[in-house]
C-alpha positions in Angstrom: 103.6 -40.2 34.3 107.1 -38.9 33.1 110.5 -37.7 33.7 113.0 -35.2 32.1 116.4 -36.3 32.9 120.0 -37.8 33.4 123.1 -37.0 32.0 126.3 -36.9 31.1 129.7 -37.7 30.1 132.3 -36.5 27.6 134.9 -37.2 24.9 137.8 -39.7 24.2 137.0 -43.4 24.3 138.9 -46.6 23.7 137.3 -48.7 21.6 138.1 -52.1 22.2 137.5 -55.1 20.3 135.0 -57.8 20.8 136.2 -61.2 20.7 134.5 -63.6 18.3 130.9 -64.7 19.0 131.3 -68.4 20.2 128.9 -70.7 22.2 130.3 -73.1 25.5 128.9 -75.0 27.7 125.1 -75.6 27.8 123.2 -76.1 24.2 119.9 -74.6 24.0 117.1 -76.8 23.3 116.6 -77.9 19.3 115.3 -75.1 16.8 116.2 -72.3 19.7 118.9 -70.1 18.6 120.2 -67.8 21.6 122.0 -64.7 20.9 123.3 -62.1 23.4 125.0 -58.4 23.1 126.8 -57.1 25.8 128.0 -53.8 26.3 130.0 -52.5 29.2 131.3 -48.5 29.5 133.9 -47.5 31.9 135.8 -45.3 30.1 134.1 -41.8 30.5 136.7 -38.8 30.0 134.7 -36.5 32.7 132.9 -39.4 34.8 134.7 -42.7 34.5 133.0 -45.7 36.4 134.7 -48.9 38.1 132.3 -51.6 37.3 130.9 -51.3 33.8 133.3 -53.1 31.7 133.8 -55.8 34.5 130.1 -56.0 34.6 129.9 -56.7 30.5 132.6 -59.3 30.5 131.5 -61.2 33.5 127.5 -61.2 31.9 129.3 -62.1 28.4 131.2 -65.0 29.8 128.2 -66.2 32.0 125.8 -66.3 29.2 128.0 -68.1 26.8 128.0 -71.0 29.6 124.2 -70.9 29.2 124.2 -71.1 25.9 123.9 -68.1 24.4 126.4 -66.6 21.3 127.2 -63.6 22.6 128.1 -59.9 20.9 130.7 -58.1 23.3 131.6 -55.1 23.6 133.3 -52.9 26.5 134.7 -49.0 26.3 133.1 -48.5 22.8 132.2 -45.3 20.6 128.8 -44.2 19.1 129.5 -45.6 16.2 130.9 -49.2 17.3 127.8 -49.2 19.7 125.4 -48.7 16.4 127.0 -51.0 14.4 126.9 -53.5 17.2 123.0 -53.0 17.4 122.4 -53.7 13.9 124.9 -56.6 14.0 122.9 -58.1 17.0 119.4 -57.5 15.0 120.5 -59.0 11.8 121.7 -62.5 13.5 117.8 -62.6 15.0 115.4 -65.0 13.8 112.2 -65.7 14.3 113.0 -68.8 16.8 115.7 -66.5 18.7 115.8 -65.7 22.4 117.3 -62.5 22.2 119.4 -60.7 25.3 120.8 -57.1 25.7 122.7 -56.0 28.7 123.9 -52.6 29.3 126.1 -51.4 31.8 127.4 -47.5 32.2 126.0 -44.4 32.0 122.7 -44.0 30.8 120.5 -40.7 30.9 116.7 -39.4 30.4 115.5 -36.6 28.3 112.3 -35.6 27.3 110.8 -39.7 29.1 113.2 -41.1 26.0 116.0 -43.0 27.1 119.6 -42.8 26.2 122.8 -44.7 26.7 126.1 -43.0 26.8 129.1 -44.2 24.4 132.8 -43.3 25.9 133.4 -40.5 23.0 130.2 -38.9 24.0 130.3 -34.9 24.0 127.0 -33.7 25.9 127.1 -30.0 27.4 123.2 -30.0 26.8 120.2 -31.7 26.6 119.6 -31.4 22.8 123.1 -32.7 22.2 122.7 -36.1 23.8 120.0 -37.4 20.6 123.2 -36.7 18.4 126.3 -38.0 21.1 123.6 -40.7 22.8 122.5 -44.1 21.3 118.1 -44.1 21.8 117.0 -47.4 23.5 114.2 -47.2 21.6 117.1 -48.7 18.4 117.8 -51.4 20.2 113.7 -52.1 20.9 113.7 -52.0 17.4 116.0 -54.8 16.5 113.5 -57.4 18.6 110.7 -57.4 16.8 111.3 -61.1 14.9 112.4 -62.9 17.9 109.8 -64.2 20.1 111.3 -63.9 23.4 113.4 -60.8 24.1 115.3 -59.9 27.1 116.6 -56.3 27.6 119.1 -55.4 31.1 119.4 -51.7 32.0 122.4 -51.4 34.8 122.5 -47.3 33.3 121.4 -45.5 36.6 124.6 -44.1 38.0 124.5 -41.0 39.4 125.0 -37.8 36.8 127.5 -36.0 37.8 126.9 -33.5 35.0 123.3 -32.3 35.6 124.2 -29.2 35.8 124.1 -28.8 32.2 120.9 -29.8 32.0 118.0 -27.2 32.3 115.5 -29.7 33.8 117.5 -32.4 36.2 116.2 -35.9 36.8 117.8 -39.2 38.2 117.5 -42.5 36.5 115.8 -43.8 33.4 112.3 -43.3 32.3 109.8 -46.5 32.6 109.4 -48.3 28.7 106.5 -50.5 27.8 107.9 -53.6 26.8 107.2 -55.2 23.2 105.1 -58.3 23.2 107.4 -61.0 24.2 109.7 -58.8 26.0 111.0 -58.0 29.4 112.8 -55.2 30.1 115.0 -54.9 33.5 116.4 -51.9 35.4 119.0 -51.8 37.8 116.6 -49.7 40.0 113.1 -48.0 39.7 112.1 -45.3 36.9 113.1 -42.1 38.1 116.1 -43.4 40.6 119.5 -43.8 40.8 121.7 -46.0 42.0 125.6 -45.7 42.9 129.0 -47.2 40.8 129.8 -50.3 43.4 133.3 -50.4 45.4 133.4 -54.5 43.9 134.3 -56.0 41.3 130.7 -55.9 40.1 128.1 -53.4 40.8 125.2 -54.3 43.0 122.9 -55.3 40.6 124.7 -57.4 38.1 126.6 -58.8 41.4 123.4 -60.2 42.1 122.2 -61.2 38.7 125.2 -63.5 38.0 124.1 -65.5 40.7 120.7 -66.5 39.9 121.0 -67.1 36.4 123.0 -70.0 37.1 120.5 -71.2 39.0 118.9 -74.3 37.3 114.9 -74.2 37.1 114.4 -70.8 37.4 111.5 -69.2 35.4 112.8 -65.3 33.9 110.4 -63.5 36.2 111.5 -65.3 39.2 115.4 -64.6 38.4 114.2 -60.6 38.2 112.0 -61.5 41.3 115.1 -62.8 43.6 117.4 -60.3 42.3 115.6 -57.2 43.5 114.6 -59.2 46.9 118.8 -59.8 47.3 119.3 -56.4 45.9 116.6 -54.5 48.3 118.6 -56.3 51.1 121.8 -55.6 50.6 121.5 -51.9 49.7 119.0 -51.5 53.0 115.8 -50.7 50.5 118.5 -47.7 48.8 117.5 -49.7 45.3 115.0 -51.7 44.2 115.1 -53.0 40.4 112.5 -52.8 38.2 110.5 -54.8 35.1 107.9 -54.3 32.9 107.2 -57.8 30.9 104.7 -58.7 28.0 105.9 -62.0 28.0 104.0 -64.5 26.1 106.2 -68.0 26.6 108.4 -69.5 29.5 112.7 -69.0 29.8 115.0 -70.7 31.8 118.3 -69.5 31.6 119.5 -73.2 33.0 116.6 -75.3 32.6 115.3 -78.0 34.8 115.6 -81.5 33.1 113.9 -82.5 30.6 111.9 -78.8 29.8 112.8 -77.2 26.8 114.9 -73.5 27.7 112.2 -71.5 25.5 108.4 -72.4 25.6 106.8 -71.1 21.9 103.8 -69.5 22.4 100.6 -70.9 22.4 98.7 -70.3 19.3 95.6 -69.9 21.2 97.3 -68.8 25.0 95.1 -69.5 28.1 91.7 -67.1 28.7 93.0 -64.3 31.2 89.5 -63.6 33.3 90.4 -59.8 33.5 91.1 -59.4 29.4 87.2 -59.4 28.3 86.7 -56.4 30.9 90.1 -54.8 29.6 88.8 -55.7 25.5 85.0 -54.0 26.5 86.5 -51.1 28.6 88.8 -50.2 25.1 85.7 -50.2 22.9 83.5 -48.0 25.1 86.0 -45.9 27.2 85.6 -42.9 24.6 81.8 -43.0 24.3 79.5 -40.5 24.8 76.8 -42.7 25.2 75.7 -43.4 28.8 74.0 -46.3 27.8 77.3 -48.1 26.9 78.5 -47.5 30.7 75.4 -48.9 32.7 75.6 -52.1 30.0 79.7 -52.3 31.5 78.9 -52.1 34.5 75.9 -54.8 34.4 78.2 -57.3 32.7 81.2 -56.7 34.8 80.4 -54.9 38.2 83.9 -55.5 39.9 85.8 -54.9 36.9 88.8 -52.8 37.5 87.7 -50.0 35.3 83.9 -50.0 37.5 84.9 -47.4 39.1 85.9 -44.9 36.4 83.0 -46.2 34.3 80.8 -44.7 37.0 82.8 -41.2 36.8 81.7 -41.2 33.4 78.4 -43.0 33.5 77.3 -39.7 35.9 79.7 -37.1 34.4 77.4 -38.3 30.9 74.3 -37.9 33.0 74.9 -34.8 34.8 76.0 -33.3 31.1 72.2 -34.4 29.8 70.3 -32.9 32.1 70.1 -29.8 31.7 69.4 -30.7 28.0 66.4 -32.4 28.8 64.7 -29.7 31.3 66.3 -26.8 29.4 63.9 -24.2 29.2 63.3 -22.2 25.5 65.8 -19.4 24.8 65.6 -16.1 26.2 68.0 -13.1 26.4 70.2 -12.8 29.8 69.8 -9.6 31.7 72.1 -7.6 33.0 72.3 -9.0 36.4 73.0 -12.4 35.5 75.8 -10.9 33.3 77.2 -9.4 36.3 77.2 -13.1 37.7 78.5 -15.3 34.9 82.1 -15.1 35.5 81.5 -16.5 38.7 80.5 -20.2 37.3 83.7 -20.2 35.6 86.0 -21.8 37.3 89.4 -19.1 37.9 92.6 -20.6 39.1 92.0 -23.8 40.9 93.7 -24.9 44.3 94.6 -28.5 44.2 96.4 -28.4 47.5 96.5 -31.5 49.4 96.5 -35.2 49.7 94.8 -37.5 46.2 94.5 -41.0 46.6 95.3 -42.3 43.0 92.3 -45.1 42.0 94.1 -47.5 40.6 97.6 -47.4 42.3 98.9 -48.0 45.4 100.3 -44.8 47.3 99.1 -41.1 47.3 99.5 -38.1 45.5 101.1 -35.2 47.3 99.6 -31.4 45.3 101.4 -28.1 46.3 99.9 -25.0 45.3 103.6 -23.7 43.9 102.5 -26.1 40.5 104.7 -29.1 42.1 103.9 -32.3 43.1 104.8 -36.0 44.1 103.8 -39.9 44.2 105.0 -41.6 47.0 104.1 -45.4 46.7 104.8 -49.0 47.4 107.6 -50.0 49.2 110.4 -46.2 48.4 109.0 -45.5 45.1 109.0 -42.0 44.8 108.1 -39.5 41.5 108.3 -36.1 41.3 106.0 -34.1 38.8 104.7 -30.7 38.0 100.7 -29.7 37.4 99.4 -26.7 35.8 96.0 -25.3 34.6 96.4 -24.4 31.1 93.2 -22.4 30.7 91.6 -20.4 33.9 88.1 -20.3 32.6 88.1 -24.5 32.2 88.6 -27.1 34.6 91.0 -29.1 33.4 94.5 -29.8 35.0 97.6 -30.9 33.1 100.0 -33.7 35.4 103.7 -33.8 34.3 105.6 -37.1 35.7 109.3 -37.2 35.7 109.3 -40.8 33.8 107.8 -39.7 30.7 104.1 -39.5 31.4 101.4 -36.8 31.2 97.7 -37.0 32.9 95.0 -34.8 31.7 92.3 -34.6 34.3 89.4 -32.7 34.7 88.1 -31.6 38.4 84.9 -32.4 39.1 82.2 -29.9 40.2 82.6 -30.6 44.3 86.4 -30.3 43.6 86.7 -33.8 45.0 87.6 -36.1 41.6 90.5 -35.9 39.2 89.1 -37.9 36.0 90.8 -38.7 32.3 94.0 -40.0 30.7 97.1 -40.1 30.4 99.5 -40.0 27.4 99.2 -43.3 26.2 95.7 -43.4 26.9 95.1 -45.5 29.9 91.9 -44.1 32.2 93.6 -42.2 35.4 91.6 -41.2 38.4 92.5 -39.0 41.7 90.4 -39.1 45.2 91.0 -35.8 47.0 92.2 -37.6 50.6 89.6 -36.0 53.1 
């Protein structure tokens, strides 16, 4: 699923100097070495916002209480942004715990992320990958640490989508690297507004409960979107997507070490045989494969799409099987071929998404919607790229793209998406 996106702001930025990375407070266990950069933009010629550079200081001056040498930076260029990117990387090791916090503008083009310097000049789309500084950079500084922590607060509001020929809200979704978590200040695809306080909401509430001694780094994430949900009356609800293999504590509890290494051999995860078998046969053409999956794992999540394919496979050898010997079509059933293929199809209507909570809301004007757990909501666009086949093209506004095909009674969506996880739609009868 995808989406096009956010934003914009323009020229002029004060560049302001970090002060010397320095460590206070709480040591980190022996071995771990935790470093942090924080960046915080305020200073927006065409869009300033109140809480940004707050934001960065008050997360720069926590985090060196817990331990962590810290990288900060507030009201800063492209360049100075860069430099302090590859600054952060090159102090990472491979027993590091590494953090990045964002706060300011951030927009969305194309499902690629981008965050906004102060000296920024974006009238378009295609200029923010030159003006912008690509998340995906920063991803690419964690791969020698073990444990990698990455804080979006970049969902204000754009104020210049206008400029843009395809307008979003919000950042795109990210997978997270192995041994990563990545946090946003809301969910992919939504905004959420520049605070009246000192702090915005988000970072308000994250301040809090990483003081908090004992907490696990899911559960910090976990209470700060519960307190953040409340406050804002369900308006925002952060967001994470984790591959974390080890434990964090920001404060500890006594006596356990701040990061857990990874196990070299990590406890057996009962659904990760069905995921490893589902990967080695999902692409066969051999129906035989599918009736062995679902002997061996009957309730696996994936039984249901192997049994789309297991009859798709069946129904496809048939006819090859009874086929009777060649012989030349007459002129009547010429008349009738172009009825068996398919013409423009009408997808109108309510889908029920097989493995996701929600439903899938299909207008015939080539526009669409999810509508899911709790206020998630994500628009997207469909089209049928050739009338004579039966295959539908899904565009999300976060960055994804589902190629289905429609089953003969009209009543299945079946395939893949970009990445190339299985995707299935129920038409809602």
């Amino acid at each position: 699923m995808k989406l096009l996106m956010l934003f914009l702001a323009a020229c002029l930025g004060v560049a302001m100097a970090a002060e010397p990375p320095h460590n206070t407070g709480q040591t980190s266990a022996a071995g771990e070495k935790r470093i942090a950069l924080v960046i915080g933009n305020s200073a927006y010629k065409d869009a300033p916002l109140k809480n940004p550079a707050n934001d960065a200081r008050d997360v720069a001056a926590a985090l060196r209480k817990l331990g962590f040498e810290v990288i900060e930076k507030t009201n800063v260029a492209q360049k100075e942004m860069n430099r302090a990117i590859v600054q952060f990387g090159e102090k990472l090791r491979g027993d590091s715990v590494a953090l990045f916090y964002y706060a300011g503008h951030g927009v969305q083009v194309r499902g690629k992320n981008y965050l906004i310097p102060v000296d920024a000049q974006i009238q378009s789309e295609a200029s923010v990958r030159v003006e912008a500084v690509d998340v995906d950079g920063v991803l690419d500084q964690l791969t020698i640490s073990p444990l990698n922590i990455v804080i979006l607060d970049a969902c204000r509001n754009n104020p210049f989508e206008r400029r843009f020929r395809s307008v979003g809200g919000g950042l795109a979704q990210m997978d997270a690297p192995k041994g990563s978590l990545i946090a946003y200040a809301t969910a992919p695809g939504k905004t959420a507004a520049d605070g009246d306080n000192r702090n915005g909401l988000y970072t308000q509430e994250l301040l809090k409960h990483i003081q908090t001694p004992g907490l696990p780094l899911e559960t910090v994430f976990k209470r700060v979107r519960i307190a953040v949900m409340a406050a804002s009356g369900d308006a925002q609800t952060p967001w994470e997507t984790s591959s974390l293999t080890g434990d964090f504590f920001f404060r500890p509890p006594s006596g356990i070490r701040p990061l857990a290494a990874p196990e070299a051999a990590a406890p057996a995860d009962p659904a990760a045989d069905e995921t490893v078998q589902w990967r080695e046969i999902e692409h066969s053409t051999d129906v035989a494969d599918f009736e062995r999956y679902l002997q061996r794992f009957p309730n696996s999540r994936y039984a249901m799409l192997a049994k789309a394919v297991q009859q798709r496979l069946q129904g496809e050898a048939a006819p090859v099987a009874t086929a009777p010997p060649a012989r030349e079509v007459t002129d009547g059933e010429r008349t009738r071929a172009p009825a068996e293929i398919p013409g423009p199809i009408d997808l109108s209507g309510t889908w029920n998404p097989e493995h996701a909570p929600g439903q899938v809301y299909i207008f015939a004007d080539g526009s669409c919607t999810y509508k899911g757990f709790l206020i998630i909501s994500i628009g997207c666009t469909w089209r049928q790229p050739d009338a004579g086949r039966r295959e539908i093209v899904i565009v999300w506004n976060h960055g994804y793209t589902d190629t289905m095909t429609l089953s003969l009674d009209g009543q299945r969506l079946i395939g893949r998406n970009n990445v190339g996880d299985p995707v299935a739609f129920t038409r809602s009868r």
